[in-house]
N, CA, C and O atoms as CSV, one atom per row, in Angstrom:
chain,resi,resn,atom,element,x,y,z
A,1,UNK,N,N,-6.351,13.265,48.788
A,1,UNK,CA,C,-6.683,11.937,49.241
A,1,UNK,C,C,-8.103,11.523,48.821
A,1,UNK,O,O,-8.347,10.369,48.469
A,2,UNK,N,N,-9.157,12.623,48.873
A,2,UNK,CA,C,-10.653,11.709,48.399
A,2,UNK,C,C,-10.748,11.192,46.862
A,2,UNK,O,O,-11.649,10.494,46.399
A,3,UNK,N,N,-9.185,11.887,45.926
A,3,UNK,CA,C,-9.916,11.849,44.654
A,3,UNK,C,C,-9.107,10.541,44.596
A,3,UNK,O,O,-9.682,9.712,43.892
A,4,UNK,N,N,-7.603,9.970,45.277
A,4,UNK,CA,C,-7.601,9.215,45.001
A,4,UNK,C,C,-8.254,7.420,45.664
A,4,UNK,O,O,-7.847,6.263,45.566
A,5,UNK,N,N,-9.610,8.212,46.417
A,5,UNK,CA,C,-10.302,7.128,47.383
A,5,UNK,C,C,-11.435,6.713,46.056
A,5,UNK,O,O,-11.884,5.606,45.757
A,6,UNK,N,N,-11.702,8.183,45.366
A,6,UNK,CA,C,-12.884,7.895,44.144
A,6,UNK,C,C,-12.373,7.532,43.310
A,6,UNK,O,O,-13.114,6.942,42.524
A,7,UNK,N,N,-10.874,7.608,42.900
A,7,UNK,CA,C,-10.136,7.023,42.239
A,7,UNK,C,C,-10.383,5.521,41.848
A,7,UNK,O,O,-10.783,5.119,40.755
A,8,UNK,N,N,-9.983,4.569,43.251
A,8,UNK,CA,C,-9.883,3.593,43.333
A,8,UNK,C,C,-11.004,2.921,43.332
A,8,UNK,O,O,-11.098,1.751,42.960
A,9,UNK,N,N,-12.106,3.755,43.829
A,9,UNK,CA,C,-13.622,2.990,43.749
A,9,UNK,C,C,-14.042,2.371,42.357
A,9,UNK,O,O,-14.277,1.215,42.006
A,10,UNK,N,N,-14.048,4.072,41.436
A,10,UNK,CA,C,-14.012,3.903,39.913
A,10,UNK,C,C,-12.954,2.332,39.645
A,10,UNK,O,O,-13.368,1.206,39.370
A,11,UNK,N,N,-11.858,2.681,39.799
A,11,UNK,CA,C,-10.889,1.555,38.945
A,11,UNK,C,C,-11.906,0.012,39.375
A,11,UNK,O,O,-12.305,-0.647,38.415
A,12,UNK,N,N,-12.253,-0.456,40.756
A,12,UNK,CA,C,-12.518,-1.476,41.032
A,12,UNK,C,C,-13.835,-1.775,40.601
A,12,UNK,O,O,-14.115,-2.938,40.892
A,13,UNK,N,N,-14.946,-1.050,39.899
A,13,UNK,CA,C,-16.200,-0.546,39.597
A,13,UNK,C,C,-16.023,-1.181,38.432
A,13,UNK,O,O,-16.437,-2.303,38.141
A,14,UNK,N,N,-15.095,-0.081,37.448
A,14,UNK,CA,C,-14.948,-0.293,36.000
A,14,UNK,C,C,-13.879,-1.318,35.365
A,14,UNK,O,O,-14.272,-2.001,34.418
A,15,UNK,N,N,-12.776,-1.448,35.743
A,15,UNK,CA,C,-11.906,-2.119,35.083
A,15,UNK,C,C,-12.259,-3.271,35.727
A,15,UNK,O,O,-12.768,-3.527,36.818
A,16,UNK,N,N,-11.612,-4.319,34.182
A,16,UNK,CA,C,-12.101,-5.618,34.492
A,16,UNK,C,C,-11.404,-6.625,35.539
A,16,UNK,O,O,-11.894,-7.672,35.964
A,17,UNK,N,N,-10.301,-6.138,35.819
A,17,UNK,CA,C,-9.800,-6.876,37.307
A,17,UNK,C,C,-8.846,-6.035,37.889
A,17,UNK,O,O,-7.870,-5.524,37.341
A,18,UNK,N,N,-9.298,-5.916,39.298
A,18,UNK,CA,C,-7.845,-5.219,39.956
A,18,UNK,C,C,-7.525,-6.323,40.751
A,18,UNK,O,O,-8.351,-6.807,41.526
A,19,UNK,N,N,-6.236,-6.818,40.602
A,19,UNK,CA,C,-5.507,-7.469,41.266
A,19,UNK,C,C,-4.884,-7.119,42.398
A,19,UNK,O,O,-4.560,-7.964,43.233
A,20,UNK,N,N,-4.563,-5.326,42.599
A,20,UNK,CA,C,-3.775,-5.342,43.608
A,20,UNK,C,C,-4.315,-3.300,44.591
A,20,UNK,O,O,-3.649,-2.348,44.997
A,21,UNK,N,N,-5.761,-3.619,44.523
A,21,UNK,CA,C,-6.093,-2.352,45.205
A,21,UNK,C,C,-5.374,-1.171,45.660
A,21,UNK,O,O,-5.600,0.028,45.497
A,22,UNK,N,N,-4.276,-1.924,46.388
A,22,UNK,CA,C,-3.625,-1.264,47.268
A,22,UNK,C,C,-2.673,-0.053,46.366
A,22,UNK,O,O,-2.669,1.173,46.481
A,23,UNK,N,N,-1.857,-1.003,45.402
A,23,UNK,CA,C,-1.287,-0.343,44.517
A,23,UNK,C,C,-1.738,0.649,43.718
A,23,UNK,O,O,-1.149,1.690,43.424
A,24,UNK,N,N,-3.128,0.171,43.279
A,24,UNK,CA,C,-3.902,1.277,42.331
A,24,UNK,C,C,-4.372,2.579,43.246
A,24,UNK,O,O,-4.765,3.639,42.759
A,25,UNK,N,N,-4.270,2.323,44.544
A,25,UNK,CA,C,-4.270,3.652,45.496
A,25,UNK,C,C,-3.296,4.409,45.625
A,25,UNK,O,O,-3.454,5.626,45.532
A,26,UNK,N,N,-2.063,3.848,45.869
A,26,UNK,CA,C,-0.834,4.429,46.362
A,26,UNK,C,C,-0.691,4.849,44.828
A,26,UNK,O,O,-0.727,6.073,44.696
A,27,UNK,N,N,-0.596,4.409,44.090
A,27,UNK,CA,C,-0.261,5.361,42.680
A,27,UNK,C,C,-0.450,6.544,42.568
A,27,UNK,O,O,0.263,7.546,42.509
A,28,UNK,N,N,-2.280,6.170,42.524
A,28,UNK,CA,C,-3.061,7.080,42.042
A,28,UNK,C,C,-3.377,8.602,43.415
A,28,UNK,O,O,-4.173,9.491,43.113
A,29,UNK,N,N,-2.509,8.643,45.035
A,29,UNK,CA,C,-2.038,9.186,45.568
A,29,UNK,C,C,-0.964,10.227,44.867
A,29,UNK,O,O,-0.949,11.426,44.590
A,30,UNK,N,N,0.253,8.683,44.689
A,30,UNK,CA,C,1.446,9.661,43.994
A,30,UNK,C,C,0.899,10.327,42.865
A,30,UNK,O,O,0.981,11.553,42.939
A,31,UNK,N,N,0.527,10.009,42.152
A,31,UNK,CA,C,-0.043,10.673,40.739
A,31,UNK,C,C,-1.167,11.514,40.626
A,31,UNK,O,O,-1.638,11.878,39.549
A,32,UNK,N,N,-1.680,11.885,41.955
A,32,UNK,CA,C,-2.847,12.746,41.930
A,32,UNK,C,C,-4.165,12.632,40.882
A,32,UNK,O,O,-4.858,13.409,40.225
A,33,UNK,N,N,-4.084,11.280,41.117
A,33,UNK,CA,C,-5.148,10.652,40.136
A,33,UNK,C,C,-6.770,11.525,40.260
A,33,UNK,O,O,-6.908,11.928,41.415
A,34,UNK,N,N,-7.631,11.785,39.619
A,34,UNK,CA,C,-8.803,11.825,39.733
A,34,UNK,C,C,-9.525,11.030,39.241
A,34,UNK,O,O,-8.803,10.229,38.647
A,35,UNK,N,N,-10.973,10.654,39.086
A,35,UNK,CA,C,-11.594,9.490,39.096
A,35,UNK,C,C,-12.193,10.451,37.628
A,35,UNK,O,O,-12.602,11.607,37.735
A,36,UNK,N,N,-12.126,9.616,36.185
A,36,UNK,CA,C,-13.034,10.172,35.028
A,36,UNK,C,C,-14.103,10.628,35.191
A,36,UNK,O,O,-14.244,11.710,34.622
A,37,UNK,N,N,-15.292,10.135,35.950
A,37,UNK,CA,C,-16.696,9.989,36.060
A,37,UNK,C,C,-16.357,11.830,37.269
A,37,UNK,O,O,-17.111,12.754,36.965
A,38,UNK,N,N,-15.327,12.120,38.424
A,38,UNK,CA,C,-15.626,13.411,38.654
A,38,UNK,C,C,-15.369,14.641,37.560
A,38,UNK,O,O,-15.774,15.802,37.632
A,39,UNK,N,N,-14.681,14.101,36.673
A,39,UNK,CA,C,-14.240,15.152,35.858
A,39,UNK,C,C,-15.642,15.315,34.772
A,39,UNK,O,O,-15.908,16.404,34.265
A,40,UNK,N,N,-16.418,14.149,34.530
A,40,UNK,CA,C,-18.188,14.386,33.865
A,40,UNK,C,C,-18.865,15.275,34.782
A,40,UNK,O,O,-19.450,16.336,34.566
A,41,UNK,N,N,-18.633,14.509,36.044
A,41,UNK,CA,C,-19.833,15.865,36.879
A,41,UNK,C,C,-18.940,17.159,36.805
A,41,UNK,O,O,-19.657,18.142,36.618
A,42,UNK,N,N,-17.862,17.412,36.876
A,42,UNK,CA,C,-17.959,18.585,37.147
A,42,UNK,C,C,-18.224,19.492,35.646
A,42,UNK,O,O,-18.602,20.660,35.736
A,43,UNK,N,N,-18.038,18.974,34.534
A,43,UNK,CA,C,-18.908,19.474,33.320
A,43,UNK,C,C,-20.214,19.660,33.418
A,43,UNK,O,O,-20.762,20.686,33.016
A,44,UNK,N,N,-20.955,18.478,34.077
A,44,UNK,CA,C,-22.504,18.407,33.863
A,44,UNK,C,C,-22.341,19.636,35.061
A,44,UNK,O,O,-23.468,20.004,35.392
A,45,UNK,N,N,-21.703,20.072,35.498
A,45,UNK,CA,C,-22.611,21.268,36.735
A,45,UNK,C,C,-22.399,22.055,36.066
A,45,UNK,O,O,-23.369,22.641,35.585
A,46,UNK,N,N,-20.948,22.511,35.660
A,46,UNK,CA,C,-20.765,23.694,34.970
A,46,UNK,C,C,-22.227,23.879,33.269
A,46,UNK,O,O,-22.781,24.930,32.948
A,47,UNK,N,N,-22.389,22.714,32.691
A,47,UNK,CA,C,-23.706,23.363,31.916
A,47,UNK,C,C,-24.640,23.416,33.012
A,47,UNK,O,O,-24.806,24.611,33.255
A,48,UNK,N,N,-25.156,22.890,33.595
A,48,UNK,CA,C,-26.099,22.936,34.638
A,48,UNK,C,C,-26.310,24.275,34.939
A,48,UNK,O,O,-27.197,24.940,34.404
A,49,UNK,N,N,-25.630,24.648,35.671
A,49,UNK,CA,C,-25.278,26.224,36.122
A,49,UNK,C,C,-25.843,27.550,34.733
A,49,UNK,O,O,-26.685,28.439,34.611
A,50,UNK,N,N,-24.693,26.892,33.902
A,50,UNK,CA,C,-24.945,27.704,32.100
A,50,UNK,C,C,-26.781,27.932,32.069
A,50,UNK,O,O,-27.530,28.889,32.266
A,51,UNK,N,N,-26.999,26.160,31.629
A,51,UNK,CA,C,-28.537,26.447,31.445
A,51,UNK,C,C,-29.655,26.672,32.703
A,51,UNK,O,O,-30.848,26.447,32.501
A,52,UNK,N,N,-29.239,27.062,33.802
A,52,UNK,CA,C,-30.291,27.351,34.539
A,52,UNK,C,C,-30.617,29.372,34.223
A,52,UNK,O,O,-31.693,29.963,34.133
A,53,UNK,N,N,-29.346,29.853,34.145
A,53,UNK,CA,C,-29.063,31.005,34.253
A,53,UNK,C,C,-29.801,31.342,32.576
A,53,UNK,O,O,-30.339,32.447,32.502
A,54,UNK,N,N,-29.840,30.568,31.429
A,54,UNK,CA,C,-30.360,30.834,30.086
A,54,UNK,C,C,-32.016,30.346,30.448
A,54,UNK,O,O,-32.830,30.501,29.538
A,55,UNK,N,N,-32.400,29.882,31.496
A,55,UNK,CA,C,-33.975,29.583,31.647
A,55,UNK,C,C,-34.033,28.299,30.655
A,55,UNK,O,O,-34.960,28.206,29.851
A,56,UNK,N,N,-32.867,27.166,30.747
A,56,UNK,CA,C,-33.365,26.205,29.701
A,56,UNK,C,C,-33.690,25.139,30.842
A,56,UNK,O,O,-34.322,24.120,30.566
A,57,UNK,N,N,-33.333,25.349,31.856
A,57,UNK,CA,C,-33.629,24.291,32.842
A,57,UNK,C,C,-33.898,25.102,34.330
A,57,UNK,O,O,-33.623,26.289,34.509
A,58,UNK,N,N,-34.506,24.178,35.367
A,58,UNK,CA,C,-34.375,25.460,36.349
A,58,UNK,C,C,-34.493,23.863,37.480
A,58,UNK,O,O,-35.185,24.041,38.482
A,59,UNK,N,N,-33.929,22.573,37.339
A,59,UNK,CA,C,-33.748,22.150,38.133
A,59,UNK,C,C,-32.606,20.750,37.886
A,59,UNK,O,O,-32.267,20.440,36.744
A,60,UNK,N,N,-32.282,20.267,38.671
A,60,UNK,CA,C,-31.255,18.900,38.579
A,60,UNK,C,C,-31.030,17.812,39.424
A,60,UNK,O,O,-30.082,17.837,40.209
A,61,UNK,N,N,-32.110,16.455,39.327
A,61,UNK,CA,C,-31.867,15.328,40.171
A,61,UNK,C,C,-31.099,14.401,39.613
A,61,UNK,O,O,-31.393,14.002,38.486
A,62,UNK,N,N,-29.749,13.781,40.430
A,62,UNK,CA,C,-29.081,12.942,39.789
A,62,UNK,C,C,-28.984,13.060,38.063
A,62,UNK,O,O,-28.536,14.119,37.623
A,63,UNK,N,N,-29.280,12.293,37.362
A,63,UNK,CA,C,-28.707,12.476,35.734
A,63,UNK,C,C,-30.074,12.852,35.340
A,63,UNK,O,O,-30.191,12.671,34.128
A,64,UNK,N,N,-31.112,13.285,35.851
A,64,UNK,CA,C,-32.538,14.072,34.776
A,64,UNK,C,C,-32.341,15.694,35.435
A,64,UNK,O,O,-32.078,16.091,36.570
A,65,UNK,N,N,-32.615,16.426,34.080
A,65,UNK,CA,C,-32.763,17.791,34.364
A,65,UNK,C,C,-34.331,18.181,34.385
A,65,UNK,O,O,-35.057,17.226,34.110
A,66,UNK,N,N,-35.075,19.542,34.690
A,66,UNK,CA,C,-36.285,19.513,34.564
A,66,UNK,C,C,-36.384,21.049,34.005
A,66,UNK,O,O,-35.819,21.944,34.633
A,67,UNK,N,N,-37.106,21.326,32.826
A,67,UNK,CA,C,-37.081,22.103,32.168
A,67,UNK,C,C,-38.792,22.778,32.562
A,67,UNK,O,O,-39.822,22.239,32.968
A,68,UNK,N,N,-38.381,24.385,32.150
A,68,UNK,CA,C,-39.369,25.367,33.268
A,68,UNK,C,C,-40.778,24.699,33.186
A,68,UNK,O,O,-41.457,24.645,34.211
A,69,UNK,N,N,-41.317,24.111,31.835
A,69,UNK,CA,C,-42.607,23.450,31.969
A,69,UNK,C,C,-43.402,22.100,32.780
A,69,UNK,O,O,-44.568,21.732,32.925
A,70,UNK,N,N,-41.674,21.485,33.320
A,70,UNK,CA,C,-42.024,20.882,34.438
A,70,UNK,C,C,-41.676,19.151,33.212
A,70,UNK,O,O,-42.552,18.288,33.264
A,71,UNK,N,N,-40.651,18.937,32.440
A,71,UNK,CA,C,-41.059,17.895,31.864
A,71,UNK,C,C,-39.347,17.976,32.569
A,71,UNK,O,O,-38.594,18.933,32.747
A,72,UNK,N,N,-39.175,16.262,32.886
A,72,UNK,CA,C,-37.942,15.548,33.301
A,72,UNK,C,C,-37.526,14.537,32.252
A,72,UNK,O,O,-38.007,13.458,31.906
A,73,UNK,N,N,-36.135,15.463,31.732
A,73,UNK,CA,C,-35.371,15.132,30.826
A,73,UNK,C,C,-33.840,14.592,30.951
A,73,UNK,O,O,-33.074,15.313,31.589
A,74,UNK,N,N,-33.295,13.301,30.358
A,74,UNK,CA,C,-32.086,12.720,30.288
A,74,UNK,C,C,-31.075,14.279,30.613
A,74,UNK,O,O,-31.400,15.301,30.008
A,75,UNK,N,N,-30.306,14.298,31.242
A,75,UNK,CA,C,-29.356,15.036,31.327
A,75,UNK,C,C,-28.221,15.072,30.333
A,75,UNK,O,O,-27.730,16.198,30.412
A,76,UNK,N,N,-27.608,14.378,29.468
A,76,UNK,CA,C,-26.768,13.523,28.514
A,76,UNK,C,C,-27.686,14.037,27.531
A,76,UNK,O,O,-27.181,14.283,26.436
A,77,UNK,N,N,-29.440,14.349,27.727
A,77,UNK,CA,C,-30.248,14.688,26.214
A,77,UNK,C,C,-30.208,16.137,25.898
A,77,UNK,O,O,-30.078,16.607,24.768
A,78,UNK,N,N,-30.349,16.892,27.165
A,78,UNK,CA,C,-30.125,18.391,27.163
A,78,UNK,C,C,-29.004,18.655,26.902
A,78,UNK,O,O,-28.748,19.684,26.277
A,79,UNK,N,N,-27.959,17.727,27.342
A,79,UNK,CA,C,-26.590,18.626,27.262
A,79,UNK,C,C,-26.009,18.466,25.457
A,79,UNK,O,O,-25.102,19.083,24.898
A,80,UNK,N,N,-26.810,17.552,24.983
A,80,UNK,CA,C,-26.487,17.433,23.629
A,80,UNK,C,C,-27.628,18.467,22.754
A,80,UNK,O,O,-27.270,18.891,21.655
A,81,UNK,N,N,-28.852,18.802,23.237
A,81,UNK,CA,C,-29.747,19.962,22.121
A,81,UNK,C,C,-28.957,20.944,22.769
A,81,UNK,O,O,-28.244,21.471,21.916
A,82,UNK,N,N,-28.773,21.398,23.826
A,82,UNK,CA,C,-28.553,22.700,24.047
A,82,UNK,C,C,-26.598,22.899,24.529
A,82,UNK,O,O,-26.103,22.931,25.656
A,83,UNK,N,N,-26.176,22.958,23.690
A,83,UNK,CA,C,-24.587,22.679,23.764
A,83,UNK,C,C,-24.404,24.431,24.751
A,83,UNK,O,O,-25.135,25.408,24.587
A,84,UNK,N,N,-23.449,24.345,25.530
A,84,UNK,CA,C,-22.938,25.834,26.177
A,84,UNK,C,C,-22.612,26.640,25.367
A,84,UNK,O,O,-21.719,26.163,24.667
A,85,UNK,N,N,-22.928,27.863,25.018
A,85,UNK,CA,C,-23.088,29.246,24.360
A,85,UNK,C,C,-23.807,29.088,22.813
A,85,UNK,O,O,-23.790,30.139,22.171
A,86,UNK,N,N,-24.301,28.168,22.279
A,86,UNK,CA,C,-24.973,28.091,21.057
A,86,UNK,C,C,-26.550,28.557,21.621
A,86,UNK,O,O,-27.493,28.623,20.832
């Protein structure tokens, strides 16, 4: 039930008209919808996790990471120099 509550948030957020809320819930119920944007975070944790444990980062607010010298970096910028296992 929460993914299809974040479900529906996303749809009414992003798409350019929902006409019928209700429906895009009960679907996305039956269909065990998840919302795109949880399926990003749960990537961005899983590198998160990766690069804290490699010492490339050792912290994470909302979308900036902070790397051990203390500089706060795009999250989307790290996850593109430092790809998981390269």
């Amino acid at each position: 039930m929460p993914g299809a509550i974040a479900y529906l948030k996303e749809a009414v957020r992003t798409w350019k008209g929902v006409k019928s809320p209700e429906a895009v819930f009960v679907s996305a119920c039956k269909e065990g919808r998840k919302p795109e944007v949880q399926q990003a975070k749960s990537g961005a944790i899983a590198w998160f996790e990766w690069a804290r444990k490699e010492r490339i980062v050792i912290a994470m607010s909302g979308e900036v990471v902070y790397t051990p010298d203390g500089e706060a970096v795009a999250l989307t910028e790290m996850m593109r120099r430092y790809p998981v296992g390269e």
